[in-house]
C-alpha positions as CSV (number, residue, x, y, z in Angstrom):
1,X,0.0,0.0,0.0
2,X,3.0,2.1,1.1
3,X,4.6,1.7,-2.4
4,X,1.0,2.8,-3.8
5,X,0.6,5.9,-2.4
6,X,4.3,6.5,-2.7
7,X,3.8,6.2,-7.0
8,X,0.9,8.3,-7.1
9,X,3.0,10.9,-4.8
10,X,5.4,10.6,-7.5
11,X,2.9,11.4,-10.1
12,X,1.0,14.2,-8.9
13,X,4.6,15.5,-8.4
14,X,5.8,15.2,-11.7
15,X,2.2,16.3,-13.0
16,X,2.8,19.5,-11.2
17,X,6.2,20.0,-11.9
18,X,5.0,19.8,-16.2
19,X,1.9,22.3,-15.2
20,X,4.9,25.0,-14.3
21,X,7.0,24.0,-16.7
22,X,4.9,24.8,-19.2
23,X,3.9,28.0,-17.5
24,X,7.4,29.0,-17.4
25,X,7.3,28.7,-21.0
26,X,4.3,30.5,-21.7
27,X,5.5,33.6,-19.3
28,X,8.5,33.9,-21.7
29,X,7.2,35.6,-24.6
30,X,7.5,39.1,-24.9
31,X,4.3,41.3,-24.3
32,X,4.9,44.4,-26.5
33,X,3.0,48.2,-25.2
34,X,2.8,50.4,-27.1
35,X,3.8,53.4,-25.4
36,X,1.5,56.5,-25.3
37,X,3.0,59.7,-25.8
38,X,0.6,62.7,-24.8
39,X,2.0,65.4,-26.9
40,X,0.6,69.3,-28.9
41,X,-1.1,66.7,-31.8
42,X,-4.1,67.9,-32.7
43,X,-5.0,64.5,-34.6
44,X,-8.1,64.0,-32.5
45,X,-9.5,67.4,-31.5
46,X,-10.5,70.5,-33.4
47,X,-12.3,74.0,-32.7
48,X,-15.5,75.4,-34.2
49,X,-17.0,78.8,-33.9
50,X,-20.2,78.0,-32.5
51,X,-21.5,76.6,-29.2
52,X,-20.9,72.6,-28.0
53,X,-24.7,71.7,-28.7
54,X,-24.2,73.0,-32.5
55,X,-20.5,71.4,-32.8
56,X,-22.2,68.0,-31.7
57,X,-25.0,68.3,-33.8
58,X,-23.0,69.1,-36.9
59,X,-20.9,66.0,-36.0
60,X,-23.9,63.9,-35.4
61,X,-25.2,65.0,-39.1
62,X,-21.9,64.2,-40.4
63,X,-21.7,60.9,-39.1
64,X,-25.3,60.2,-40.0
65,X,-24.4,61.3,-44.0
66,X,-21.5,58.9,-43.9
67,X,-23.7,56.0,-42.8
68,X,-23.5,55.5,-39.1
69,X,-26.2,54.5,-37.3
70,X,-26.1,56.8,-34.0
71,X,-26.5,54.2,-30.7
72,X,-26.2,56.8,-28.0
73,X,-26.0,60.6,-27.9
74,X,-26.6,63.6,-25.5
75,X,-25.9,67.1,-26.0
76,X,-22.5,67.0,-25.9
77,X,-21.4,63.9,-27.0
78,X,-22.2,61.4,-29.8
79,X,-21.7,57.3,-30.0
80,X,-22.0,56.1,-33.7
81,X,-20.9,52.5,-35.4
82,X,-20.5,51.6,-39.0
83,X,-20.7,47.8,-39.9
84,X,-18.3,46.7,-43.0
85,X,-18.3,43.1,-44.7
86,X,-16.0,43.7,-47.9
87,X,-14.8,39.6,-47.8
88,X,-17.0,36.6,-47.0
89,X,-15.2,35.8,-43.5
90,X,-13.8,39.6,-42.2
91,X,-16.4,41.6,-40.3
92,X,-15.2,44.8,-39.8
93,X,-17.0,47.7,-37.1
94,X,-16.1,51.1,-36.5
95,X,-17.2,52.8,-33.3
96,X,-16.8,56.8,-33.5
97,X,-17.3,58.6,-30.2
98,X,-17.4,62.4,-30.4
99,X,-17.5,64.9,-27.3
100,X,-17.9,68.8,-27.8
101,X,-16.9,71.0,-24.6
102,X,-16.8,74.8,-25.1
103,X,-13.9,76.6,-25.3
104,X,-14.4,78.9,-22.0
105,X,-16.7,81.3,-20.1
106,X,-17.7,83.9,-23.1
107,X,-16.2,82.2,-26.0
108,X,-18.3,81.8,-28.6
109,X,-16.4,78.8,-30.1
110,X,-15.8,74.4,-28.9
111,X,-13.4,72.2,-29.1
112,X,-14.7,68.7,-31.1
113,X,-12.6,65.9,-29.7
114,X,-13.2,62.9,-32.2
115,X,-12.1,59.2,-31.5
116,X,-12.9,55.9,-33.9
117,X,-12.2,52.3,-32.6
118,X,-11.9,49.4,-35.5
119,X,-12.8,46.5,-34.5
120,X,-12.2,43.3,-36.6
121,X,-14.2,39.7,-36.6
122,X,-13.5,37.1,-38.6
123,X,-15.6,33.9,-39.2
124,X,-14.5,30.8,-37.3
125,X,-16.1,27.5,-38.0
126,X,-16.4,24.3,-35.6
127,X,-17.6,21.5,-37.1
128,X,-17.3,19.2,-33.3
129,X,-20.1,18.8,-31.2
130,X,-19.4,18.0,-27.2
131,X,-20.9,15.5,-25.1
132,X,-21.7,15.1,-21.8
133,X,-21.3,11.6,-20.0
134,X,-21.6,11.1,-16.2
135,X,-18.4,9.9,-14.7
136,X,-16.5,9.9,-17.8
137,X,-16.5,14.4,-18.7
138,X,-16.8,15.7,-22.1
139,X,-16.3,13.8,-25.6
140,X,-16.2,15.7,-28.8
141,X,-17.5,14.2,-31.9
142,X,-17.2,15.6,-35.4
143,X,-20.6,16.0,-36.6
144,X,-22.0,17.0,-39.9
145,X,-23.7,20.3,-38.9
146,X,-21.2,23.0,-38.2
147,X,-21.6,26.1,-36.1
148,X,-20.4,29.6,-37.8
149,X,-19.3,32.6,-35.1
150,X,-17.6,35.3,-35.7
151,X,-14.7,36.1,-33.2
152,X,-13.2,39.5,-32.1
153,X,-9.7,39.3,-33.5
154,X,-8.3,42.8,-33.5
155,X,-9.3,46.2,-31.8
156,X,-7.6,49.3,-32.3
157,X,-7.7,53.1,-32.2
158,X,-7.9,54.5,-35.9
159,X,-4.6,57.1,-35.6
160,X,-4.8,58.4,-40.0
161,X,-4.9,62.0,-39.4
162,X,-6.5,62.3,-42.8
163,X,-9.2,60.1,-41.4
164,X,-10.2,62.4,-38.8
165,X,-9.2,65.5,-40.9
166,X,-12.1,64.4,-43.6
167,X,-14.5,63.8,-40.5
168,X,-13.4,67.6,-39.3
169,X,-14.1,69.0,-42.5
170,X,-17.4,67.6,-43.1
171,X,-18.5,68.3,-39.6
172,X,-17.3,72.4,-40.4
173,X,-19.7,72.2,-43.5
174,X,-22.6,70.7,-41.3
175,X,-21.9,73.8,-38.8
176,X,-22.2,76.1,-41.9
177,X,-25.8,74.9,-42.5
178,X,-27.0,75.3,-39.1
């Protein structure tokens, strides 16, 4: 019995000694930041003459004329997202968040600070279905049927000046109008 216990000792020991192992490789890669550098750029931001409730509604307009469907939005800011399928399999989503504050006590201008997330899905098939058997866990079986989902696999800020400058310069002719 000693000699019983003593094995399976011996096992869960070496079972735990692969689990960090392969930890210890898995802590080894290299997690890359990218380093944020709050500088002058005015990549994001830009002023209108006019008050924050005509900046934002020029923006709103804007976004609306480009396609965005407009999910939240007060006063002084603005939520928008844009849904993109140019291939079969890539889903792509941009979120655009706008917030207009004015400039200061008496000024008859705003600032329009302007930010758009991309998100990117991409179809993922599984053609395995799992089953559940008492005592014995999970099996998974091929099946014919397969199950289509579309997984996140990228976010990121959209950074093209040019991107936001068009967005700017749309917004300014939407302020013109009002």
């Amino acid at each position: 019995m000693f000699s019983l216990l003593a094995h399976g000792s011996r096992g869960m020991t070496m079972a735990a000694i692969s689990v960090a192992l392969l930890s210890g490789c898995a802590g080894n890669k290299q997690v890359t930041q990218q380093q944020e550098e709050f500088g002058a750029s005015n990549v994001f931001s830009n002023t209108f003459a006019g008050s924050e409730t005509a900046a934002c509604e020029a923006a709103r307009r804007a976004l609306l004329s480009q396609g965005y469907v407009i999910y939240d939005g007060k006063s002084s800011y603005i939520k928008g997202r844009r849904k993109f399928q140019r291939d079969s399999d890539v889903h792509v989503e941009i979120e655009f968040t706008v917030v207009c504050a004015k400039d200061g006590k008496g000024s008859n201008s705003s600032s329009v600070f302007a930010n758009a997330v991309l998100d990117r899905y991409t179809l993922k098939k599984s053609s395995n279905a799992s089953l559940g058997v008492g005592g014995f866990g999970s099996v998974s079986l091929p099946f014919g049927a397969s199950d289509d989902a579309l997984v996140k696999v990228s976010s990121e800020t959209v950074a093209t000046g040019k991107f936001y400058q068009r967005f700017f310069e749309l917004l300014e002719r939407y302020m013109d109008d009002s």
